[in-house]
C-alpha positions as CSV (number, residue, x, y, z in Angstrom):
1,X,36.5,-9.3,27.4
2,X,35.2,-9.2,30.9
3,X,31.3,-8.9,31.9
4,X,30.1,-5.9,33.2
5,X,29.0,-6.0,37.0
6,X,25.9,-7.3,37.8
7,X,23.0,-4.7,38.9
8,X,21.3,-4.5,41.8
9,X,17.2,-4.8,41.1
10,X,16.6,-1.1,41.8
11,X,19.8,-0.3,39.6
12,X,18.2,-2.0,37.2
13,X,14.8,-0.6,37.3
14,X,15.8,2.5,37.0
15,X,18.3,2.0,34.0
16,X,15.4,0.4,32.4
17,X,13.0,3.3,33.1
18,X,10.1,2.8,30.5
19,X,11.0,6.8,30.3
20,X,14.2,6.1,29.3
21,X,13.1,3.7,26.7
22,X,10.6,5.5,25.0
23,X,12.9,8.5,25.3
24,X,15.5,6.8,23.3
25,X,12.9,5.7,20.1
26,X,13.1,8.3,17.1
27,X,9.5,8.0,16.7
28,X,7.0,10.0,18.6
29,X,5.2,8.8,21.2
30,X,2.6,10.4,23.3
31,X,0.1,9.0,26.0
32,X,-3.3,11.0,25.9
33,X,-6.5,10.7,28.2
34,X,-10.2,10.4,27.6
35,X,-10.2,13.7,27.8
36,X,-7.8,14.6,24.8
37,X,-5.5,15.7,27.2
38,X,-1.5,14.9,27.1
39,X,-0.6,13.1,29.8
40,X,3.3,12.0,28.9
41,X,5.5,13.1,25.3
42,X,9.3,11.4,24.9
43,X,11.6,13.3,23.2
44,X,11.0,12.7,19.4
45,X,7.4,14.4,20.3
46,X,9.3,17.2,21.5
47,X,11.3,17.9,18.3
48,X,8.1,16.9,15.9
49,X,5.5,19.5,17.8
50,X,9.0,21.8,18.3
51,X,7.3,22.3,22.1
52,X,9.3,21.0,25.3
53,X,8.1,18.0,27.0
54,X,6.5,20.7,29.8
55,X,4.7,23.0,27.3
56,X,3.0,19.6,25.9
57,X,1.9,17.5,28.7
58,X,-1.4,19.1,29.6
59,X,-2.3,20.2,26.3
60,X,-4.7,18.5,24.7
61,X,-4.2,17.3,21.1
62,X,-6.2,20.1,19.2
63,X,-3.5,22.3,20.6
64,X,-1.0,20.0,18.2
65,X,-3.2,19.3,15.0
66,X,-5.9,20.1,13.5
67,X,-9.1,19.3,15.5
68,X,-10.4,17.5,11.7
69,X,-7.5,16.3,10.8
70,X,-6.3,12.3,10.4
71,X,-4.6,11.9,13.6
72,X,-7.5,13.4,15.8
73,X,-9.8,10.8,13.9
74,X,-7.3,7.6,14.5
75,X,-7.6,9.1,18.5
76,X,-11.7,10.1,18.5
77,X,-12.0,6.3,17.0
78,X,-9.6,4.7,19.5
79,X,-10.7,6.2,22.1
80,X,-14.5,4.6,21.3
81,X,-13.6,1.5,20.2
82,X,-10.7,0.7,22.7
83,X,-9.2,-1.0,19.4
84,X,-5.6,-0.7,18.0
85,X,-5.7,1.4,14.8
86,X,-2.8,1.6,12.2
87,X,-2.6,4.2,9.2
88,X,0.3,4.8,6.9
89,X,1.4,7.0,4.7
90,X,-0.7,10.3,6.5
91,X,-0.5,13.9,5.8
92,X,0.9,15.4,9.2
93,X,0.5,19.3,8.9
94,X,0.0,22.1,11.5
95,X,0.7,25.8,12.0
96,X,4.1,24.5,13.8
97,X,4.9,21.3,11.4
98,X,6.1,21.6,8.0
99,X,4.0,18.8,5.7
100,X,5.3,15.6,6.3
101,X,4.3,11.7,5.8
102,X,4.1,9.5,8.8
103,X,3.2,6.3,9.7
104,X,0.5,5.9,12.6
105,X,-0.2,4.0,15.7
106,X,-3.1,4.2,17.9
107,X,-3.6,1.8,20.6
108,X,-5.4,1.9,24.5
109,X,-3.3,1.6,27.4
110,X,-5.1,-0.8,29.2
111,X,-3.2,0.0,32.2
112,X,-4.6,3.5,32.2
113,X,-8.3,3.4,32.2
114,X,-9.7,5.8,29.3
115,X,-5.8,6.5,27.6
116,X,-3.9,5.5,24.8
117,X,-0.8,6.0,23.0
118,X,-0.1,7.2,20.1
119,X,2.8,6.6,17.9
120,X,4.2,8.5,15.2
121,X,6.9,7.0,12.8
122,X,8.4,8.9,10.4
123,X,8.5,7.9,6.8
124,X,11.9,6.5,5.8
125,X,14.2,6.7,2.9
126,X,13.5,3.7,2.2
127,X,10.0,4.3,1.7
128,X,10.5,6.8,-0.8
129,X,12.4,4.7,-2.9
130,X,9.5,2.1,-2.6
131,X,7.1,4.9,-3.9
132,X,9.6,5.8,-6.9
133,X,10.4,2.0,-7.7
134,X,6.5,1.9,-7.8
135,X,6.0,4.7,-9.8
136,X,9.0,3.3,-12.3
137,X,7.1,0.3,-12.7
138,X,4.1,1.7,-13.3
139,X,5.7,3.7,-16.2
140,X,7.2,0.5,-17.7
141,X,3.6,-1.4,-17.7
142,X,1.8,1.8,-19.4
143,X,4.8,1.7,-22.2
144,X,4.8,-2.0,-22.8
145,X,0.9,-1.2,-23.1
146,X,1.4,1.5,-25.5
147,X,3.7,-0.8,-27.5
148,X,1.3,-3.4,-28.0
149,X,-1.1,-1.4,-28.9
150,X,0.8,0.1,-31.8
151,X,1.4,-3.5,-32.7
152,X,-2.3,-4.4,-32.8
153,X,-3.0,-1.3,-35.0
154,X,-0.1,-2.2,-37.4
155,X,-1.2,-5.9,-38.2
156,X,-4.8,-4.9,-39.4
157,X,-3.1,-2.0,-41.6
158,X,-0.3,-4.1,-42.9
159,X,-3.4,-6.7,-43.8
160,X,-5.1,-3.9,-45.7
161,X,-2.1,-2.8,-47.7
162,X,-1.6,-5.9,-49.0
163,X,-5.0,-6.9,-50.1
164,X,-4.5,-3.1,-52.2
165,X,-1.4,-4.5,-53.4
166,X,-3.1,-8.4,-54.7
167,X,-6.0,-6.6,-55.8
168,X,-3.5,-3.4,-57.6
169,X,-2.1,-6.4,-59.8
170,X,-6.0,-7.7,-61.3
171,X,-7.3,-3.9,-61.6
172,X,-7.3,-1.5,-64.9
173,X,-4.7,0.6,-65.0
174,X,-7.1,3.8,-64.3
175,X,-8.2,2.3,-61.4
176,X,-5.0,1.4,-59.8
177,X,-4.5,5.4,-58.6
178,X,-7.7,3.5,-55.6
179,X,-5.3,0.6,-54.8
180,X,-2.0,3.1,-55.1
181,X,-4.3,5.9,-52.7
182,X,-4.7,2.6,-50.3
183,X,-1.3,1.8,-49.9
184,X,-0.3,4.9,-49.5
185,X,-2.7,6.1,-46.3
186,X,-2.0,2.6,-44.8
């Protein structure tokens, strides 16, 4: 197997565009001013907000989502605390977007005074299968529950219908019908 050529630097630069890169990531990433405005959008953004990379850059985020929404918030808090914010599992929904869980990134760009980046990863297969092994657990421990608490109930009545049946043995016969009703309700 022989080595590929070496690059020139410039060659190299601009095969390792950071355009290219982010344009190559299946999870959307946009790059939005203090202003709320969209300043860059790779292609993932493109197919999530079903809007060409030209249409987006320039409009501001409330164009996108929901002004109240949880993505606006992760931004509005970002954007005062200059902190990186995560959130998982969020309800993306707009006119455009069918319903969909996504993970979230929020961070500043501290290259680019007053911007940040946002990223939006969509929720995997794998992630549902998490949920469902979750839920299938759950199940289990509520059934294992349920059966220990029939087992509880049945010790205390199996207790009773045996003191009926010591006690049926030293009673009159008229009064063993009350030791017979016992057994029979336990």
């Amino acid at each position: 197997m022989t080595r590929p050529a070496k690059l020139k630097l410039g060659d190299r630069l601009n095969l390792l565009s950071s355009e290219v890169i982010l344009n190559s990531l299946d999870s959307a990433v946009l790059v939005i001013n203090h202003l709320g405005f969209l300043t860059f959008a790779n292609n993932a953004a493109e197919q999530l907000f079903e809007n060409s990379v030209n249409q987006l850059i320039g409009s501001t985020i409330d164009d996108l989502l929901p002004g109240d929404g949880p993505v606006c918030n992760l931004i509005k808090k970002t954007l005062e605390s200059s902190t990186n914010i995560s959130e998982y599992g969020v309800t993306l929904e707009s006119p455009k977007i069918e319903k969909q869980l996504v993970n979230i990134q929020v961070s500043p760009v501290r290259e680019l005074a007053d911007s940040i980046v946002v990223n939006i990863f969509p929720r995997r297969i794998s992630d549902k299968i998490d949920r469902q092994l979750t839920h299938r657990n759950a199940v289990r421990s509520v059934t294992a529950m349920v059966e220990m608490l029939a087992h509880e109930v049945k010790n205390p009545l199996s207790g009773i219908r045996g003191a009926a049946q010591l006690l049926e043995q030293d009673t009159e016969p008229e009064d063993r019908h009350l030791t017979q009703l016992i057994c029979d309700e336990t």
